[in-house]
C-alpha atoms as a printed R data frame, in Angstrom:
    type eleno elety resid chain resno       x       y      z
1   ATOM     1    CA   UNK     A     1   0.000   0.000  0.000
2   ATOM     2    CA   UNK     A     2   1.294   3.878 -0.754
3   ATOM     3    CA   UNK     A     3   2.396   5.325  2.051
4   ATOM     4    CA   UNK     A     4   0.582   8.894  2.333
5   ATOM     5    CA   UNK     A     5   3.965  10.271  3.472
6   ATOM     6    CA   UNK     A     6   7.011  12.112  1.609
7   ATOM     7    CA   UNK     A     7  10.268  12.987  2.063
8   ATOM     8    CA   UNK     A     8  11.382  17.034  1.475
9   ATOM     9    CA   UNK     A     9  14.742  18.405  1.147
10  ATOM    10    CA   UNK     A    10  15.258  21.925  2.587
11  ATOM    11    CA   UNK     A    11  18.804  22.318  3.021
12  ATOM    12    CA   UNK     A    12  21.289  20.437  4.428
13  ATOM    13    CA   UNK     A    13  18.129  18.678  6.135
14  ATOM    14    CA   UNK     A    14  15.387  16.520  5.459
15  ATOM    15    CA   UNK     A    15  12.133  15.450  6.576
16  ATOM    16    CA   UNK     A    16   8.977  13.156  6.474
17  ATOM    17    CA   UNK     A    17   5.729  14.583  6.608
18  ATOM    18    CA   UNK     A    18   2.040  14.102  5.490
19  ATOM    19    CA   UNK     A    19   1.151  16.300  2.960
20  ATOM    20    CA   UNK     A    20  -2.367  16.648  4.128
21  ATOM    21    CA   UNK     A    21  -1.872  18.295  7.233
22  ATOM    22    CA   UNK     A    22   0.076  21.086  5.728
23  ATOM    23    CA   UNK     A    23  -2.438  22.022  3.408
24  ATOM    24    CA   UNK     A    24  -4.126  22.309  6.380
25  ATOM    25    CA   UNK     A    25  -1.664  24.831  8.016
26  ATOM    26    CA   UNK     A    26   0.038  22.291 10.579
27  ATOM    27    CA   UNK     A    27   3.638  22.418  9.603
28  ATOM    28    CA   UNK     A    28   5.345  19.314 11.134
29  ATOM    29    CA   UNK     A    29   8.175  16.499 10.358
30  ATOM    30    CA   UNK     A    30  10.076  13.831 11.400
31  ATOM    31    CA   UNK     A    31  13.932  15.182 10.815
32  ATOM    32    CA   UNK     A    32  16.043  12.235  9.180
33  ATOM    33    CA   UNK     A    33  20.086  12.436 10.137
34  ATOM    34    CA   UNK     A    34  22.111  14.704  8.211
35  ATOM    35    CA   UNK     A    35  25.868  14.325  6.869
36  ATOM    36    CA   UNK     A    36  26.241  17.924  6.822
37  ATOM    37    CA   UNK     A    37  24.887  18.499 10.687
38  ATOM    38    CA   UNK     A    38  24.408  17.536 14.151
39  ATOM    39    CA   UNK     A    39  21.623  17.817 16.426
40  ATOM    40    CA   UNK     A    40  24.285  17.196 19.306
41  ATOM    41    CA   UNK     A    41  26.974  19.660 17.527
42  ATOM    42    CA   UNK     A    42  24.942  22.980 17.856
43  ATOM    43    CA   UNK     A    43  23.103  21.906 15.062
44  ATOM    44    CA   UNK     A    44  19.909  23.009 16.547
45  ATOM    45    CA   UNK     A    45  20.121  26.153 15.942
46  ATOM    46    CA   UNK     A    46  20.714  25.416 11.833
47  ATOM    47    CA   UNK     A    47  17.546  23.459 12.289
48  ATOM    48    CA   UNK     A    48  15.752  26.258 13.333
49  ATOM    49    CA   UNK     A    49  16.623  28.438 10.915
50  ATOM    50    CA   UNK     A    50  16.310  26.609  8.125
51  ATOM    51    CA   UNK     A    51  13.034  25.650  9.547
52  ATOM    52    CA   UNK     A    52  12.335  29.178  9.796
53  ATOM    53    CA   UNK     A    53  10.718  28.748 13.863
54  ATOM    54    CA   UNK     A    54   9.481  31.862 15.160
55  ATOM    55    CA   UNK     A    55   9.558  30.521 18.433
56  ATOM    56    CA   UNK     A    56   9.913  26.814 19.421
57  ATOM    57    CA   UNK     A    57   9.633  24.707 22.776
58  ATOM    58    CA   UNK     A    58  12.378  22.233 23.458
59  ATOM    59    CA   UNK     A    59  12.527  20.461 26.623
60  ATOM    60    CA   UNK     A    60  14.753  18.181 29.248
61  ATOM    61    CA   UNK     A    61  12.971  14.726 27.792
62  ATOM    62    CA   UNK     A    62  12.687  11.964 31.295
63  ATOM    63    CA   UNK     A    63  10.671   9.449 29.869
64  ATOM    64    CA   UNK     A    64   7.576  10.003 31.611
65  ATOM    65    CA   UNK     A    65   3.868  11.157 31.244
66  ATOM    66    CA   UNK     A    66   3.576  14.846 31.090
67  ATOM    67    CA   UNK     A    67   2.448  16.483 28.356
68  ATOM    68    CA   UNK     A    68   2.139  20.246 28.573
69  ATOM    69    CA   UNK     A    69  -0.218  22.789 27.188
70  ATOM    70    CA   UNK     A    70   0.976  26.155 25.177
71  ATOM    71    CA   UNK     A    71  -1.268  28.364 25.085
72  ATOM    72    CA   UNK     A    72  -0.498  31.703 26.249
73  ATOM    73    CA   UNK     A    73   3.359  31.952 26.796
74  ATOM    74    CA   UNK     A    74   4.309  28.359 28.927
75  ATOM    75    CA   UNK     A    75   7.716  27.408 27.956
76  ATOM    76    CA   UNK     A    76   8.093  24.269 30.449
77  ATOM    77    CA   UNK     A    77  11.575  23.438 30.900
78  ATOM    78    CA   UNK     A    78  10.818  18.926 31.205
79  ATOM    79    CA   UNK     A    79   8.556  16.761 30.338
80  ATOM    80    CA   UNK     A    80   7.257  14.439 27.192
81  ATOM    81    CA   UNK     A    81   4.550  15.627 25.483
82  ATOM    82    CA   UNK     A    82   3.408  18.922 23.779
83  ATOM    83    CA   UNK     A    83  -0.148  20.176 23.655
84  ATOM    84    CA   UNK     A    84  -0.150  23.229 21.036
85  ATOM    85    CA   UNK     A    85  -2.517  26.006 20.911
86  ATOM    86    CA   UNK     A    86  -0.738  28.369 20.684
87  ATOM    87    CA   UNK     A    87   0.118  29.851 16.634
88  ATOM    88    CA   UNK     A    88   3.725  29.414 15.163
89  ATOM    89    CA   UNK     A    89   5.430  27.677 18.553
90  ATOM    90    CA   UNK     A    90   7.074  24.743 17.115
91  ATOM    91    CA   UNK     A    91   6.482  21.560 20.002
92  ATOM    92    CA   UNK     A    92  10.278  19.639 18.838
93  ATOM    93    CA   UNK     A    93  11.001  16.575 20.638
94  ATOM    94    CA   UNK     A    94  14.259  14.347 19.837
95  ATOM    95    CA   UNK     A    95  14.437  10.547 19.634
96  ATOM    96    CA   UNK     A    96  16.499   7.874 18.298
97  ATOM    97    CA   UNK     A    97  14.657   4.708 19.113
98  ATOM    98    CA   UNK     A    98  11.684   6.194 21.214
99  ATOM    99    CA   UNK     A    99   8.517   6.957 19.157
100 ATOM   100    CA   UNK     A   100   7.741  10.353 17.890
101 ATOM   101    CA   UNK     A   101   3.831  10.671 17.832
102 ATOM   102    CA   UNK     A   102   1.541  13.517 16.978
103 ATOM   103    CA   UNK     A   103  -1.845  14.347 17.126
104 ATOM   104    CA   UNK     A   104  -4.151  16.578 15.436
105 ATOM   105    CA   UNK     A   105  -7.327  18.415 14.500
106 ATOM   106    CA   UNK     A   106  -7.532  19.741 11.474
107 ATOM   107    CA   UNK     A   107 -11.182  21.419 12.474
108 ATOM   108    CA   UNK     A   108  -9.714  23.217 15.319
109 ATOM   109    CA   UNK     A   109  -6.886  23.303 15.084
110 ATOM   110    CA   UNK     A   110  -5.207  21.517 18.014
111 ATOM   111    CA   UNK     A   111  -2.253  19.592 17.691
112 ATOM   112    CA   UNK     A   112  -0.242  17.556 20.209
113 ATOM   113    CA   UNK     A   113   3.106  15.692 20.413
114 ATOM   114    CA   UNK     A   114   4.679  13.101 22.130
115 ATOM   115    CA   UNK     A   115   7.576  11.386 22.919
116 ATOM   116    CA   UNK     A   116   6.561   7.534 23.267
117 ATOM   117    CA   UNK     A   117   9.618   5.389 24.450
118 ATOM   118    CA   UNK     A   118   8.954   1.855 26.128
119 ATOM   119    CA   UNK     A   119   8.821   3.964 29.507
120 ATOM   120    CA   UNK     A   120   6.061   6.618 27.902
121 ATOM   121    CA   UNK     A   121   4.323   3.960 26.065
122 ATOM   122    CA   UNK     A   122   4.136   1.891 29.200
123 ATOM   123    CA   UNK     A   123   2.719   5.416 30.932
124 ATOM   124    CA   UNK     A   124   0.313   5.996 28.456
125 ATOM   125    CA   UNK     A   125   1.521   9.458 27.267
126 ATOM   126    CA   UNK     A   126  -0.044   9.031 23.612
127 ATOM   127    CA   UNK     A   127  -3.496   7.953 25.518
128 ATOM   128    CA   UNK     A   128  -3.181  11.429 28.305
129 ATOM   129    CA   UNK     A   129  -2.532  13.661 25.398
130 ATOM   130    CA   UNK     A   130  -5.719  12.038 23.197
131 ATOM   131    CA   UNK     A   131  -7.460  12.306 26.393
132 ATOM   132    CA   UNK     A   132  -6.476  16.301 27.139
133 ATOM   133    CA   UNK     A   133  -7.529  16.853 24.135
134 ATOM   134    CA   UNK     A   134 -10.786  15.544 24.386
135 ATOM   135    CA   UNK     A   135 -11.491  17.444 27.692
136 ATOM   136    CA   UNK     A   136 -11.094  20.591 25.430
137 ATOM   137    CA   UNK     A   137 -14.249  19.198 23.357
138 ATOM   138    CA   UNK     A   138 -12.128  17.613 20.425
139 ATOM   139    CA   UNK     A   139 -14.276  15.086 19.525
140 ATOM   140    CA   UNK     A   140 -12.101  11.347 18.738
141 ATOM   141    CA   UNK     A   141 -13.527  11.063 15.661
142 ATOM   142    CA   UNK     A   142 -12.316  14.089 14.192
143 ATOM   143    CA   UNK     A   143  -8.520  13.756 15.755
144 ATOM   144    CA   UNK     A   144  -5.697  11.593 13.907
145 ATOM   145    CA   UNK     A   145  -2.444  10.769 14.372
146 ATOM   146    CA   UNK     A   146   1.086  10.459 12.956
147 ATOM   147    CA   UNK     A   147   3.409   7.409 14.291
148 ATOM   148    CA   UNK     A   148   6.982   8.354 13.376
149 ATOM   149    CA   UNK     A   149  10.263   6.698 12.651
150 ATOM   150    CA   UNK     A   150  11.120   4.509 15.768
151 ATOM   151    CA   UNK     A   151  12.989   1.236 16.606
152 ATOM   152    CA   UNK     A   152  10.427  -1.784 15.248
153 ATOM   153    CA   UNK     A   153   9.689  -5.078 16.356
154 ATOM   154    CA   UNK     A   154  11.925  -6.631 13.734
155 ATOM   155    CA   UNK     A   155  14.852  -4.910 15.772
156 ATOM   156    CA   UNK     A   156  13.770  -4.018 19.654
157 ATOM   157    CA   UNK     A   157  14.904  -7.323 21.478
158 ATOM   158    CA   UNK     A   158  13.994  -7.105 25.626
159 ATOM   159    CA   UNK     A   159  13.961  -9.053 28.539
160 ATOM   160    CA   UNK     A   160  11.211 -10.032 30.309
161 ATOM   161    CA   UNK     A   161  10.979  -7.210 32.686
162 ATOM   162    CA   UNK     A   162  10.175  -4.864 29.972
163 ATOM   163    CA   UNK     A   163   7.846  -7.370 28.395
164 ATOM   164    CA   UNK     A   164   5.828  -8.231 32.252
165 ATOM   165    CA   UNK     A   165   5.411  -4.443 32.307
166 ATOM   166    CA   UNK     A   166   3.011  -4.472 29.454
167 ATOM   167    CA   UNK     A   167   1.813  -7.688 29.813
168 ATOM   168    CA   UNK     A   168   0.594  -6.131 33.154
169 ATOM   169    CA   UNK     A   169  -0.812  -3.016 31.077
170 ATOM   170    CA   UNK     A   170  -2.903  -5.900 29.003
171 ATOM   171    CA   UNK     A   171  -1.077  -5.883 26.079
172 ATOM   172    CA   UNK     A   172  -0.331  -8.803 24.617
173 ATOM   173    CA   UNK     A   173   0.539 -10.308 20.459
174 ATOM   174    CA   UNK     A   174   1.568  -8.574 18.156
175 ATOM   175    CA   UNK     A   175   2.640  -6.012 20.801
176 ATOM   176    CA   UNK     A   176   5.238  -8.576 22.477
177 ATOM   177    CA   UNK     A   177   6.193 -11.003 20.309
178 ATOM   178    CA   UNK     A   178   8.502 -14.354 21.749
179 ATOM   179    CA   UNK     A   179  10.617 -15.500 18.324
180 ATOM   180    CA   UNK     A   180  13.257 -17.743 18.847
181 ATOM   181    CA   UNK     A   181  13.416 -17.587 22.584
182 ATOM   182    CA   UNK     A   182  13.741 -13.738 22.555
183 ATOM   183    CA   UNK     A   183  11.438 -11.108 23.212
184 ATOM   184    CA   UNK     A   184  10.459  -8.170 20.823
185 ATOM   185    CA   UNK     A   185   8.174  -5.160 21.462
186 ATOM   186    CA   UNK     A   186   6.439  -3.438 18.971
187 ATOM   187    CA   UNK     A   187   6.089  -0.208 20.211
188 ATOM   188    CA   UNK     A   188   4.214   0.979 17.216
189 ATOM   189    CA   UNK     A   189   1.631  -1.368 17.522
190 ATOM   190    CA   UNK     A   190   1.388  -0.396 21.684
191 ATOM   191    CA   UNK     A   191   0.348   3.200 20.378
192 ATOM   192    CA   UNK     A   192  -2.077   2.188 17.602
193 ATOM   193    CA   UNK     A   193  -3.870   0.064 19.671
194 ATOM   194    CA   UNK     A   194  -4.275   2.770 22.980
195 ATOM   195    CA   UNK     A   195  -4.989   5.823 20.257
196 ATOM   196    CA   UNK     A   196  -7.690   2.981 18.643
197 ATOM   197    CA   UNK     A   197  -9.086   2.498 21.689
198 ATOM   198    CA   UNK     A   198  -9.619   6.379 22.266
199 ATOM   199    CA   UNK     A   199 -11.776   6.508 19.288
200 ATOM   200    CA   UNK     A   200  -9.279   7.452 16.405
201 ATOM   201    CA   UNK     A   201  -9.850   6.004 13.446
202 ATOM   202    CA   UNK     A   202  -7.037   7.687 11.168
203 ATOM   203    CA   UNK     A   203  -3.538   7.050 12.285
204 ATOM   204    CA   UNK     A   204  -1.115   6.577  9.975
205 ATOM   205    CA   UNK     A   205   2.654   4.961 10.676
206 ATOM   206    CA   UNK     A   206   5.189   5.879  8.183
207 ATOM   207    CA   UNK     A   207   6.387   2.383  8.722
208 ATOM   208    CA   UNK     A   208  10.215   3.191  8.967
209 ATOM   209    CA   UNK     A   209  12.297   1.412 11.754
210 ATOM   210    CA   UNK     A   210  15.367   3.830 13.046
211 ATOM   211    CA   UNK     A   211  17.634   0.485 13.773
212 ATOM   212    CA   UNK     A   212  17.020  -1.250 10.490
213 ATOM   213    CA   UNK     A   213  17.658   2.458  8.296
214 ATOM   214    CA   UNK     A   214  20.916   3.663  9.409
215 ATOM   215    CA   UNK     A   215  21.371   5.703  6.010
216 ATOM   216    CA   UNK     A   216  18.229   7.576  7.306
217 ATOM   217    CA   UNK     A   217  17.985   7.727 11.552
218 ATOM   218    CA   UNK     A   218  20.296   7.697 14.670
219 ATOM   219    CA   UNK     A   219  19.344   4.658 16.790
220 ATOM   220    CA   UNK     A   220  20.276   4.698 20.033
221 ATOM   221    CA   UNK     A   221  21.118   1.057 20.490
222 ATOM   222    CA   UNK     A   222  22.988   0.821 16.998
223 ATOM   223    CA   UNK     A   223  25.217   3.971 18.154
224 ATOM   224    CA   UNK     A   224  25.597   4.021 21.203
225 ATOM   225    CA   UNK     A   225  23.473   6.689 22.449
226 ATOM   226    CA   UNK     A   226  25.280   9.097 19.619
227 ATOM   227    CA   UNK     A   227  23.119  11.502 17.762
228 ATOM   228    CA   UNK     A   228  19.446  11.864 18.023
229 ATOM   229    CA   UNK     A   229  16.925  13.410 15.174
230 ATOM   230    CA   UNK     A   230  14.036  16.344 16.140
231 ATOM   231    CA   UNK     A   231  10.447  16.046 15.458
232 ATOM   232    CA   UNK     A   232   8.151  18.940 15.140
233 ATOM   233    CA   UNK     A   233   4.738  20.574 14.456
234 ATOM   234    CA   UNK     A   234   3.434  23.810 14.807
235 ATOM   235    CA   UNK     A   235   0.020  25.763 13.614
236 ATOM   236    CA   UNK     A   236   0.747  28.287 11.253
237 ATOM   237    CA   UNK     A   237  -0.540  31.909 12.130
């Protein structure tokens, strides 16, 4: 099946986005590696001008549960999640392994994003944003999402104290999957099914695994911990 995402050049950067939601005025990607620059360099602040970000909200990432609103000025300093009201503030997380998820309205608009690791996953964080969202009258039906570039279950091998978390959460196949006496989590799958249950119907996944494309994505456990990639959205003024 075609994927409904593409790939853009601006730069010595690139991204994947949907196409959809910026004719709809939500400018957002998921920021592939770069030969020519370094998130961990400096390289942040080539980003954001070649991105062109009025004003952007970048925070101390823990692996946790919170997702913050902007609305009128909040520049939170930690946390995992993003929930953007407020015009032409770009919500960038970074990941390398961890799942970069957003969520949107295109009749409001709201948008929301999330940083979705086994810990977040495990937390819910997708589910609490779809859920803040709601409590602002969003109804699920009208609200999508966007599951980003992230390690898959072809490639994300752990033990069992990982897996007995979610097995405690009720997940079960595909989400852990036992091949060959190991243990593989799809965290993909984890979000889908928690966003599903929410009442979204359109989430798309653009599919790409950041250990198996090395030519594309950092991965944390390929390198080490060296080098992550930005995700963003923002609603255009």
């Amino acid at each position: 099946m075609r994927t409904p995402f593409e790939l853009r050049n601006q730069g010595p950067w690139s991204y994947i986005y949907y196409p959809l939601l910026e004719t709809s005025g939500i400018f957002h990607g998921f920021v592939t590696r770069s030969r020519d620059a370094s998130f961990e360099d400096g390289g942040i602040k080539g980003a954001i001008s070649a991105f062109s970000f009025e004003s952007y909200v970048l925070m101390n990432q823990e692996h946790g549960d919170a997702v913050h609103m902007i609305k009128s000025g909040e520049r939170p300093s930690a946390g995992d999640g993003l929930l953007l009201l407020e015009k032409n503030v770009a919500g960038i997380i970074k990941t390398a392994d961890c799942l970069p998820v957003i969520l949107y309205d295109l009749s409001m608009p709201v948008v929301a994003i999330v940083h979705a690791g086994w810990k977040g996953t495990a937390l819910g964080i997708a589910r609490k944003a779809a859920r803040q969202m709601q409590a602002m009258g969003l109804k699920p039906q009208n609200m999508g999402a966007l599951i980003g570039p992230g390690i898959g279950p072809c490639c994300y091998n752990v033990q069992e104290d990982v897996a007995g978390i979610f097995e405690a959460a009720g997940f079960g196949d595909p989400v852990i999957q036992r091949r060959e006496g190991s243990l593989f989590l799809d965290l993909k799958a984890a979000n889908i099914q928690m966003l599903q249950k929410e009442g979204l119907k359109e989430i798309h996944d653009v599919g790409l695994c950041t250990f198996c494309r090395e030519d594309l994505f950092y991965s944390a456990r390929r390198d080490k911990g060296r080098g992550r990639q930005i995700n963003f959205v923002l609603i255009r003024g």
